[in-house]
C-alpha positions as CSV (number, residue, x, y, z in Angstrom):
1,X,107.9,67.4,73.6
2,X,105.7,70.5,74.2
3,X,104.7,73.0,76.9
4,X,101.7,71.5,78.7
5,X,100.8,75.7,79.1
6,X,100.6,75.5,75.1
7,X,96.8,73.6,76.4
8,X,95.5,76.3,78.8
9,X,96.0,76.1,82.6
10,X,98.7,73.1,83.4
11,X,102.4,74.6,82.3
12,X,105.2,73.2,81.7
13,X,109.3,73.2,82.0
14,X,111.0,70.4,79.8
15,X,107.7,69.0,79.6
16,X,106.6,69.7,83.4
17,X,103.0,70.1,84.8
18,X,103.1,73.1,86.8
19,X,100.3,75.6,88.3
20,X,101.1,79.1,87.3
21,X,99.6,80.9,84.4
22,X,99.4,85.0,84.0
23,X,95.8,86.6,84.8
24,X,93.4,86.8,82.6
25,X,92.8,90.5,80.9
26,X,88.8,90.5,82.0
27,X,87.1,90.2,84.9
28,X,84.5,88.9,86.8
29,X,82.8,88.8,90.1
30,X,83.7,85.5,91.8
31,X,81.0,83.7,93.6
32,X,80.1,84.9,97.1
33,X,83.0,83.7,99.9
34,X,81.9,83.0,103.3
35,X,83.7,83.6,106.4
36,X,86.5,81.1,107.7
37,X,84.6,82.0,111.1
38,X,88.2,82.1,112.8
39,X,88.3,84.8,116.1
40,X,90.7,87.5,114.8
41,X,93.7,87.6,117.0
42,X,95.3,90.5,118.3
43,X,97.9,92.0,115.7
44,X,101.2,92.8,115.6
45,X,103.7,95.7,115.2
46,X,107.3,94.9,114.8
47,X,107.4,93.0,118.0
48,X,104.5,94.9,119.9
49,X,101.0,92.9,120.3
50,X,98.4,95.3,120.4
51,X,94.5,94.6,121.3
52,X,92.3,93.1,118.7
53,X,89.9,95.2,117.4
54,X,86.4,94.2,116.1
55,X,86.0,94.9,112.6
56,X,83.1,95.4,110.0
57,X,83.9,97.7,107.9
58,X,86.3,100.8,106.5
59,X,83.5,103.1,105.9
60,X,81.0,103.7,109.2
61,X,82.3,103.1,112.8
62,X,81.3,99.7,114.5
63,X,77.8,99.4,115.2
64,X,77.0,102.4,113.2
65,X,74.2,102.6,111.1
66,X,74.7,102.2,107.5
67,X,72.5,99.0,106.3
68,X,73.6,97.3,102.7
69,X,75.3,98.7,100.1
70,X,74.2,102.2,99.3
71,X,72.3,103.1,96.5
72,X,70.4,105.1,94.0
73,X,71.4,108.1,91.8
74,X,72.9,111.4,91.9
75,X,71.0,114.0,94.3
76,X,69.3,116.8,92.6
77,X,71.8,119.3,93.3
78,X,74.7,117.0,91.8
79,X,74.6,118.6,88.4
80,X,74.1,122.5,89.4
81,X,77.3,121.6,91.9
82,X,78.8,120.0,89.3
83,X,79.1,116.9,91.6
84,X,78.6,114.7,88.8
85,X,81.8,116.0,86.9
86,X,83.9,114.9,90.0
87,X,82.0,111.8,90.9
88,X,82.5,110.3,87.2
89,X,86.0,111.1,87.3
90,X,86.6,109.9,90.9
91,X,85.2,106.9,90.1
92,X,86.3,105.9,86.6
93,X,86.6,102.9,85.0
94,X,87.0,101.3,88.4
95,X,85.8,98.1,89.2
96,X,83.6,99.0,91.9
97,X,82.7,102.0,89.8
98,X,79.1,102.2,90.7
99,X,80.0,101.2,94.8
100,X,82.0,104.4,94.5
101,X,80.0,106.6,92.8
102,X,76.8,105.7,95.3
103,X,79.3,106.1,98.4
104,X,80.6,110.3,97.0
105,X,77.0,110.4,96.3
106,X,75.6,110.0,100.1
107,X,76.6,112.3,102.5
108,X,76.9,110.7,105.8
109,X,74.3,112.3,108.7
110,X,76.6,111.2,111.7
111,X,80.0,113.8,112.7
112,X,81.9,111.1,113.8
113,X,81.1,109.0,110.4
114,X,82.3,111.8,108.6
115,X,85.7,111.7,111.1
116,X,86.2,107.9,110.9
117,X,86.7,108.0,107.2
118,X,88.8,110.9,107.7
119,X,90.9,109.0,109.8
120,X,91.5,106.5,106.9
121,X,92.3,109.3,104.9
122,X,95.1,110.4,106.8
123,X,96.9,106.9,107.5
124,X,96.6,106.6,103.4
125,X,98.0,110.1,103.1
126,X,101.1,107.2,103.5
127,X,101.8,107.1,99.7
128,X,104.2,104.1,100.7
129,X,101.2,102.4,102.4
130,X,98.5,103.8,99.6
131,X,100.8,102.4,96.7
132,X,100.6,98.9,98.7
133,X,97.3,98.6,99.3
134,X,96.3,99.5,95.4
135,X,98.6,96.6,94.6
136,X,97.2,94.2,96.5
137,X,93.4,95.3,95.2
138,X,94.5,94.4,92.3
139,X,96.3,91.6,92.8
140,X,93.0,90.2,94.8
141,X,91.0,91.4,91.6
142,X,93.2,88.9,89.1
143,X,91.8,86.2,91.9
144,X,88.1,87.0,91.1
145,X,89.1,87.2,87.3
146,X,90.5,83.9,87.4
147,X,87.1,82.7,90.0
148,X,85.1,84.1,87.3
149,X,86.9,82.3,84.3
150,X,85.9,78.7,85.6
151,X,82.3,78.7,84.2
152,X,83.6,79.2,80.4
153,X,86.1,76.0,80.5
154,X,84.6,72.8,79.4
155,X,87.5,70.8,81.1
156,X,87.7,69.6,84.5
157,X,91.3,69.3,84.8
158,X,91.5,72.8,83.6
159,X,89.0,74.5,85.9
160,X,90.8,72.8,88.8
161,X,93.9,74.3,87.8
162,X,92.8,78.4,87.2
163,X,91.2,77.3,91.0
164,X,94.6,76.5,92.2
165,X,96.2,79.1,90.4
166,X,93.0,81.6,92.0
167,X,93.7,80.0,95.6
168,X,97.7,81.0,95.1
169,X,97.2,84.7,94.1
170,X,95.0,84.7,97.1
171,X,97.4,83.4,100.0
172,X,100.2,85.3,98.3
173,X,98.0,88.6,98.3
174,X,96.8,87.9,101.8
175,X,100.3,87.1,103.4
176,X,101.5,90.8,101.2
177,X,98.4,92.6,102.9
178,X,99.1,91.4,106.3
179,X,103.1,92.2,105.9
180,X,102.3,96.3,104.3
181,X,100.2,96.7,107.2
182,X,101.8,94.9,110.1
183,X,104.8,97.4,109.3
184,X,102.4,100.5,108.4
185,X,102.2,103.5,111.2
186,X,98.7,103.1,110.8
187,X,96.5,105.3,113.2
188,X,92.9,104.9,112.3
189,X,90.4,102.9,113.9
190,X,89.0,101.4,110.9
191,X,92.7,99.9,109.7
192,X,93.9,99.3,113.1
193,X,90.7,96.8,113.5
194,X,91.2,95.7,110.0
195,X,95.2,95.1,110.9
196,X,93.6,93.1,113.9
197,X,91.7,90.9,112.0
198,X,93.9,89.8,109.1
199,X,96.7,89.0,111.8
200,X,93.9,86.5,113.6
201,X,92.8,86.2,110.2
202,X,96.5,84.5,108.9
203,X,97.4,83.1,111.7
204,X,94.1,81.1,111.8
205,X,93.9,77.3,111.1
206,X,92.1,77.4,107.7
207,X,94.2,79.8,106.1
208,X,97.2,78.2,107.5
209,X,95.9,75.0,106.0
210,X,95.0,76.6,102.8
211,X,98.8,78.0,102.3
212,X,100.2,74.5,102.8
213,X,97.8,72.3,101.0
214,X,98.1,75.3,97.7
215,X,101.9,74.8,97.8
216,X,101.8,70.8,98.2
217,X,99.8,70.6,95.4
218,X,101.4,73.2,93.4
219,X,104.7,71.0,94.0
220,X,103.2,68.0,93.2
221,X,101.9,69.4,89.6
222,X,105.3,71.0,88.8
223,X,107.3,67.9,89.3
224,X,104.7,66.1,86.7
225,X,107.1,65.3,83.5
226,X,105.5,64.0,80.0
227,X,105.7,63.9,76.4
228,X,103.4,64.5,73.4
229,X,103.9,62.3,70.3
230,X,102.6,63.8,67.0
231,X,102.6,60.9,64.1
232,X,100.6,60.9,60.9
233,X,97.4,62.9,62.3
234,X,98.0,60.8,65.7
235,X,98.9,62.4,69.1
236,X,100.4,60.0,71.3
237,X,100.5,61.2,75.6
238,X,103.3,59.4,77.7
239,X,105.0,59.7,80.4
240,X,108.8,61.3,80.3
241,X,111.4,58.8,80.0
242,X,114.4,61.1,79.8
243,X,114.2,62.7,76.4
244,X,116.7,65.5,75.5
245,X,115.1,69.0,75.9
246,X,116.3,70.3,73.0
247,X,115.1,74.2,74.2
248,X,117.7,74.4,76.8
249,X,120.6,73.3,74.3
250,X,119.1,76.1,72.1
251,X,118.8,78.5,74.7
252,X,122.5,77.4,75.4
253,X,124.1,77.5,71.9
254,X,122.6,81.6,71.2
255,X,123.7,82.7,74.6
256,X,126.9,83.8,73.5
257,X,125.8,85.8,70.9
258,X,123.7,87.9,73.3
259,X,124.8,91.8,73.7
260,X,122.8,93.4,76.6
261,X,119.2,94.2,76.2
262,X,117.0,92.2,73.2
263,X,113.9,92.4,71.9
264,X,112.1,89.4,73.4
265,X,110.7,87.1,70.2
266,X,108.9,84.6,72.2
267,X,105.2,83.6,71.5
268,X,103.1,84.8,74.3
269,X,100.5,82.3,75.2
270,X,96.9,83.9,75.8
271,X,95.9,83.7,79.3
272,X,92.4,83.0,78.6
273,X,90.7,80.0,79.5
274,X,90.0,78.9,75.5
275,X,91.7,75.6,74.6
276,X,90.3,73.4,72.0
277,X,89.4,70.1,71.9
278,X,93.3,68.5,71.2
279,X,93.8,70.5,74.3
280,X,91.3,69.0,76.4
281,X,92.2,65.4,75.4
282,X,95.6,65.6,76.0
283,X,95.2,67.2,79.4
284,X,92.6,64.5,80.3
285,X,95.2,62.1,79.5
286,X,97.8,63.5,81.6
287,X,95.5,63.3,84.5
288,X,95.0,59.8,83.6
289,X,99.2,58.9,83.5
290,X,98.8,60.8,86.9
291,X,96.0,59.8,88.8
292,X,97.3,60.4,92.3
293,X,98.2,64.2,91.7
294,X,95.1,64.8,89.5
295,X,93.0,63.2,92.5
296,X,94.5,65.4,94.8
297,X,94.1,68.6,93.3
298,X,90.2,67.5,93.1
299,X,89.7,67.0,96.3
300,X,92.2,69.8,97.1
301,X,89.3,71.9,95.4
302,X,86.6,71.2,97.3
303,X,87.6,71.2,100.3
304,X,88.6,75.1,99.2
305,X,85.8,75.8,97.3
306,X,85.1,78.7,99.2
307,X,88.6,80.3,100.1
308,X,88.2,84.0,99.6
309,X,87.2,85.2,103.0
310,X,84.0,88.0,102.8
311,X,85.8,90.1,105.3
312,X,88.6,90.6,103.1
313,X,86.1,91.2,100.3
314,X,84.6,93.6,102.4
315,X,88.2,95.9,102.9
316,X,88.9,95.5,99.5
317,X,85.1,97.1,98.2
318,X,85.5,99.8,101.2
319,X,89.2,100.9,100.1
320,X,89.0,101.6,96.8
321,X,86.5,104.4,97.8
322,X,89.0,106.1,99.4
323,X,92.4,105.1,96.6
324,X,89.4,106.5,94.0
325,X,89.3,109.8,96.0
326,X,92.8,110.0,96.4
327,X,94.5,109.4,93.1
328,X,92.3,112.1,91.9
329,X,93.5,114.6,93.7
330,X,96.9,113.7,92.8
331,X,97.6,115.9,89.9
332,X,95.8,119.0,92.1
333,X,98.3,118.4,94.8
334,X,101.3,118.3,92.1
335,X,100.2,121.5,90.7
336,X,100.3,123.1,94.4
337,X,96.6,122.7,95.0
338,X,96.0,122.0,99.2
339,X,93.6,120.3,100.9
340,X,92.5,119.5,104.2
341,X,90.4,117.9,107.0
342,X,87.7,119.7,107.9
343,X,86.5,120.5,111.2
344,X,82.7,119.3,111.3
345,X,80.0,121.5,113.1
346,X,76.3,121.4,114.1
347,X,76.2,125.0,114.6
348,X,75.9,127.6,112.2
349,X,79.9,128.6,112.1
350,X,82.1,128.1,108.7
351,X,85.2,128.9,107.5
352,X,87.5,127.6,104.5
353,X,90.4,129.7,104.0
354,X,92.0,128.5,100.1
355,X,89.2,126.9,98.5
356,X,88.2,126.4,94.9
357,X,86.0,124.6,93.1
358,X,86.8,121.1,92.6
359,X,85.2,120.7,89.2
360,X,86.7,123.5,87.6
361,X,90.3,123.1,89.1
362,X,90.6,119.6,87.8
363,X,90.2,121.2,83.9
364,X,92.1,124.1,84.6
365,X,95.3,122.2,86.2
366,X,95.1,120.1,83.2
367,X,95.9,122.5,80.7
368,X,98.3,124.6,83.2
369,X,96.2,127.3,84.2
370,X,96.6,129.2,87.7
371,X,93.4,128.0,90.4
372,X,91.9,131.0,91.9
373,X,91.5,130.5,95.2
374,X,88.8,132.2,97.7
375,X,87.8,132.5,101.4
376,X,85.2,132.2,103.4
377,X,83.4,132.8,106.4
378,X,80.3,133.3,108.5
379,X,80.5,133.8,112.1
380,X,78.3,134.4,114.8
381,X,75.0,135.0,114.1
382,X,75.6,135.4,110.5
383,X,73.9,132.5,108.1
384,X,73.5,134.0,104.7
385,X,76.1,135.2,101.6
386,X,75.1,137.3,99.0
387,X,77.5,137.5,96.4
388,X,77.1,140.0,93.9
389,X,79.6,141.9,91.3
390,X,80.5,141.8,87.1
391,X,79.4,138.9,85.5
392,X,81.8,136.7,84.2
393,X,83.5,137.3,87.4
394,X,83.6,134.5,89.3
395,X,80.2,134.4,91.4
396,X,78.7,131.1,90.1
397,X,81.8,129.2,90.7
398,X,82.1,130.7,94.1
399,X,78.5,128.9,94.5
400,X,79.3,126.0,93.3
401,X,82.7,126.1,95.5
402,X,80.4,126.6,98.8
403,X,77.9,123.9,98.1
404,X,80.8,121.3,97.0
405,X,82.6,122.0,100.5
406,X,79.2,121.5,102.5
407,X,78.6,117.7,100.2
408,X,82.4,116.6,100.4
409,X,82.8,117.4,104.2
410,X,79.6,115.7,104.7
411,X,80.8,112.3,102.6
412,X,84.2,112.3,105.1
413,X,86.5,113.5,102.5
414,X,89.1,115.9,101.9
415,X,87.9,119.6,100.7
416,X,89.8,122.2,99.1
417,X,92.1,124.9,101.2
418,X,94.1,124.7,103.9
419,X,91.8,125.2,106.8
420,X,88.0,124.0,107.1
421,X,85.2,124.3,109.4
422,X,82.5,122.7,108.1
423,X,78.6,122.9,109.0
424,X,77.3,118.7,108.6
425,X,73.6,120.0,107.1
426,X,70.9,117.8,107.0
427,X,70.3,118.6,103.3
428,X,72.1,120.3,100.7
429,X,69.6,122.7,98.2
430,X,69.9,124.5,95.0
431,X,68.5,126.6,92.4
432,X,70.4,127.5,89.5
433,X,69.3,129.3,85.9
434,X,67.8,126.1,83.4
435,X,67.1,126.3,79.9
436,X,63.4,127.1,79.3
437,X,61.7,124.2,78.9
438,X,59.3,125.1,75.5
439,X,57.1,121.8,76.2
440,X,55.7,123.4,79.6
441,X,53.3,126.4,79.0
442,X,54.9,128.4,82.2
443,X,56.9,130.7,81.4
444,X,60.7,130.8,83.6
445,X,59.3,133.6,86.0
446,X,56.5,130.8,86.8
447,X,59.4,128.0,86.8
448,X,61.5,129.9,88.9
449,X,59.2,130.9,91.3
450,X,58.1,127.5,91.7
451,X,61.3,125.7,92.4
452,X,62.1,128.3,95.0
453,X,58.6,127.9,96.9
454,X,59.5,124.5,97.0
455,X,62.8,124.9,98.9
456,X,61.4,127.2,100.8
457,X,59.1,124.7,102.3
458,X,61.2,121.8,102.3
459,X,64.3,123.5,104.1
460,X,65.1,123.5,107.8
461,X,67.5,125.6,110.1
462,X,70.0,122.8,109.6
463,X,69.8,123.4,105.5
464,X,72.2,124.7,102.9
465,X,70.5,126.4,100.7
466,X,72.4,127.7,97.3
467,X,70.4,130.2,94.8
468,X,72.2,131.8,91.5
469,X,70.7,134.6,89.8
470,X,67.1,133.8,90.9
471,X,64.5,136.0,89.2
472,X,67.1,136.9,86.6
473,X,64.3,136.5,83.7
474,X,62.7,139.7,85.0
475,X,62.7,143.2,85.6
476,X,65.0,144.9,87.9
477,X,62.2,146.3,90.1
478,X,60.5,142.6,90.2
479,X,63.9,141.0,90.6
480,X,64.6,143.5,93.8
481,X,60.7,142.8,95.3
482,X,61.0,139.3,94.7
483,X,64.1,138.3,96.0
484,X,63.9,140.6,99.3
485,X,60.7,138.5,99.5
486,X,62.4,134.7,99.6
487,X,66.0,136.7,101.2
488,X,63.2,137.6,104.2
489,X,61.8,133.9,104.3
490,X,65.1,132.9,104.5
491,X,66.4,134.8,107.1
492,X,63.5,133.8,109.3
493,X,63.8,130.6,108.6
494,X,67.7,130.5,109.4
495,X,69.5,128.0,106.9
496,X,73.0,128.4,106.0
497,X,72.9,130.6,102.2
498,X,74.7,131.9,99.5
499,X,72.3,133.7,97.1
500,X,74.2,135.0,93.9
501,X,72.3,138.3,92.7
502,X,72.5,141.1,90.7
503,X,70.7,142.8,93.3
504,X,72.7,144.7,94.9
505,X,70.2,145.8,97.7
506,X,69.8,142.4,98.9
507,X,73.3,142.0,100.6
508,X,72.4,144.6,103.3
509,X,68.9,143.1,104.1
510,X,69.9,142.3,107.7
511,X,72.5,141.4,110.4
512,X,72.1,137.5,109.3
513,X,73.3,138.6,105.8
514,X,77.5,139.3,104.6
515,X,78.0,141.2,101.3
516,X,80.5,139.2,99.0
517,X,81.5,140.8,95.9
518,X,83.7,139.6,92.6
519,X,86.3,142.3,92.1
520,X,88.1,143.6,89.2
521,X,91.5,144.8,88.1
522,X,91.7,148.3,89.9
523,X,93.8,149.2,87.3
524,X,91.7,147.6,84.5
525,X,88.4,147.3,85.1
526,X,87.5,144.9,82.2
527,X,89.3,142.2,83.5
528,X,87.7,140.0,86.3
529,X,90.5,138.5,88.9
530,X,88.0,135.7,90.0
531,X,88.3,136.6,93.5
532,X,85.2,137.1,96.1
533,X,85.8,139.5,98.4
534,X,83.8,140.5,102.0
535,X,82.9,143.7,101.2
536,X,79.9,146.0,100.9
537,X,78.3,145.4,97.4
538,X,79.4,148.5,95.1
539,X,77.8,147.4,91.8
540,X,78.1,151.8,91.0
541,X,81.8,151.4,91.3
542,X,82.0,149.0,89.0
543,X,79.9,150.9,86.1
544,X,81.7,154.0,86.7
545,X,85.4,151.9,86.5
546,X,84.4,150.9,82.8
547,X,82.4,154.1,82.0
548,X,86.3,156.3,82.7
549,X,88.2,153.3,80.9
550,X,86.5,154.5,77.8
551,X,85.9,158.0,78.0
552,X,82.0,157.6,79.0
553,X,81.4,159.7,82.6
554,X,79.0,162.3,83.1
555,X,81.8,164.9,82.9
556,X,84.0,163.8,80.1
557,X,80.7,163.3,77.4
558,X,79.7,166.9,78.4
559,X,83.0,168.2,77.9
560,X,82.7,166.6,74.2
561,X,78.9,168.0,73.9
562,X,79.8,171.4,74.7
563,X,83.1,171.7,73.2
């Protein structure tokens, strides 16, 4: 007698047919599932009905506009903000990697987008509710994997059983999803429509019918009893007739011998779909000492030949976006990081109060270095930061900090800090130093020069434009007439700013303009703290702090001259 599960899908006990097999390891995108088209009744909470909710998707309010899935690459400004870094390690080796990476990718042009995802955010802030739902995505992704399995087996019988086995995962996944969020203190709009839907959606009569025709047949399978007969190169199929099964009298006889935990010894099976051609000829004779089962689960298969509902496919696409964003900033929050929701603005008012860059705190926390955090602010009529101070101090991360705040905000996500208003720009630009390309005959004044004409041009009032070290190739008297030049087209034109320079001059160009500065130690003025301070620019102070750490002012070198 052997294990039926020995020949790929149909398993056995003492020689039974049942329908359960472990996952495969890879997988696949299952064929596209259409709609039950069952009216989503209301759902319920504990013992409270609440009013259904229409539902499309997790990502854009209903009715908002948001077409297909998104796509195309990385905005220009991904790599200066070092977007990309975060986006490729949000994303990972996820499933719906690319989905994920084109949804951090597009900033959303709508406030209330932006707050509708944020909403989402906050009921998954749940890590009870989070943990869930991850399961279940993956549970639902061991469906597809087993879905996309079917076109590599040669054997009817077989594919029909990975179906069944598919169609089970997929009620049991279902009837979990319902159960984590019928008892979830869910708030959003976008899970409280969703919650809607899979109550109507479980309740309805094809899914009901599903569940009960999956377990009949499932039942009917398991109860199948049968023996192999291996004589002289022959193999012999037959029905079970009462023969001793001589694995439970072993199991039996060595039970007494057990002491506590044991190293389990035990073959395991692979769970791919391979079986070779033995395998299939037994199994076809099986279904031929069973006809009536074997019949069953045919037709049992295509009458459910499209079970998984494109709604649910559509939550489970939409949620990993925001389980992606969240399990990476995990570890920050562990290492005392915070992060919050921003308020979203159309005027010209912003204000983080903790921030960091995302990029760079994500390396740093993993080899258990302190964050540094910053503020910032503009306020009234104020639209434009220059940053200025040592280098090495901090002023390019600071950049990179304000234009990651403006992107995330405007993809509905988290930012860094512990209080955020954010300005929703229409577009995001930047200019930061490049290696000289030696295959252009322009030199890097010319390059420079032309990148910022063209963001001049292109910008609007509703812009956030971010510039480090422009001009930095030149002299200091060019680098001063220059950047007052594009500082003064700036100002005019009124975008929201932050111009890194080691200009000093251009951080008091008007009343539009706040002077930021990277300090030092006071008390050693080598050593940069990494924090950006509103303060006048005092570039002097800084020269004459290392010129008296090492003996070089004006006073002490004439003393040693004239002594």
């Amino acid at each position: 007698m052997v294990r039926a599960s020995d020949l790929g899908h149909v398993s056995a006990t003492s020689g039974a047919v049942g329908a359960a097999v472990a996952p495969p390891s890879s997988v696949a995108t299952s064929p596209r599932a259409v709609s039950h088209g069952s009216s989503p009744a209301p759902a319920t909470s504990g013992s409270t009905r609440e009013e259904a909710r229409p539902f499309e998707s997790l990502l854009f309010p209903l009715g908002a506009e948001h077409g297909e899935a998104p796509s195309g690459g990385a905005p220009a400004y991904a790599s200066d903000l070092r977007l990309d870094q975060i986006v490729l390690a949000v994303a990972g080796d996820r499933e719906e990697h690319e989905r994920v990476t084109a949804l951090l990718y597009q900033r959303v042009g709508e406030v209330d987008t932006a707050y509708f995802r944020q909403e989402v955010f906050r009921d998954l802030e749940d890590r009870a509710l989070r943990d869930r739902l991850a399961d279940v995505v993956g549970r639902l992704a061991d469906v597809r994997a087993h879905l996309g399995q079917l076109q590599r087996m040669r054997c009817r019988q077989q594919r029909e059983g990975w179906f069944l086995d598919a169609a089970n995962l997929y009620v049991e996944a279902i009837a979990s999803l319902a159960d984590d969020l019928d008892h979830a203190p869910v708030t959003s709009r976008a899970l409280l429509a969703f919650r809607s839907f899979i109550s109507g959606y479980t309740d309805s009569e094809a899914f009901t019918t599903l569940v009960a025709e999956t377990r009949c047949v499932r039942q009917a399978l398991s109860e199948i009893r049968y023996c192999v007969l291996i004589h002289d190169g022959r193999v012999e199929v037959r029905r079970y007739e009462g023969e001793a099964d001589y694995s439970v009298e072993v199991v039996d006889t060595f039970a007494r011998f057990a002491q506590g935990d044991v190293t389990d010894h035990r073959v395991r099976y692979r769970s791919e779909p391979g079986m070779n051609h033995v395998g299939e000829q037994i199994l076809e004779r099986v279904a031929r000492l069973f006809p009536d089962e074997f019949a069953e689960l045919s037709t049992y298969c295509q009458r459910h030949e499209r079970f998984y509902d494109e709604t649910v496919r559509q939550f489970e696409r939409d949620v990993q976006f925001y389980l992606a964003y969240l399990e990476y900033l995990e570890p920050l929050r562990s290492a005392g990081l915070d992060f919050c929701y921003p308020q979203l603005t159309r005027s010209a008012s912003l204000s983080a109060t903790g921030t960091f860059d995302l990029a760079l705190a994500k390396k740093l926390v993993a080899e258990a270095v302190p964050v540094v955090r910053n503020d910032i602010r503009l306020e009234g009529g104020e639209r434009i930061i220059v940053v200025t101070g040592p280098n090495q101090g901090g002023k390019t991360t600071f950049a990179r900090t304000f234009g990651q705040l403006h992107h995330v905000a405007a993809v509905g996500c988290p930012v860094p800090g512990t209080a955020a208003t954010i300005f929703l720009s229409d577009q995001i630009f930047t200019h930061f130093q490049r290696e000289e390309d030696l295959t252009r005959f322009s030199g890097k004044l010319e390059d420079d020069l032309r990148r910022v004409r063209e963001i001049v041009q292109s910008a609007t009032k509703d812009s956030i434009v971010v510039m480090n070290e422009i001009f930095a190739s030149t002299t200091l008297h060019d680098a001063r007439t220059l950047g007052k030049r594009v500082l003064e087209q700036l100002i005019a034109l009124g975008p929201q700013c932050l111009l890194v320079t080691f200009v000093d001059e251009l951080a008091t160009l008007g009343d539009t303009v706040v002077s930021m500065v990277a300090t030092i130690d006071p008390d050693d003025p080598v050593r940069r703290t990494f924090r950006v301070e509103r303060r006048p620019a005092d570039g002097l102070a800084y020269a004459l702090a290392v010129a008296a750490k090492y003996g070089l002012t004006y006073e002490r070198l004439l003393r040693r001259v004239t002594s």
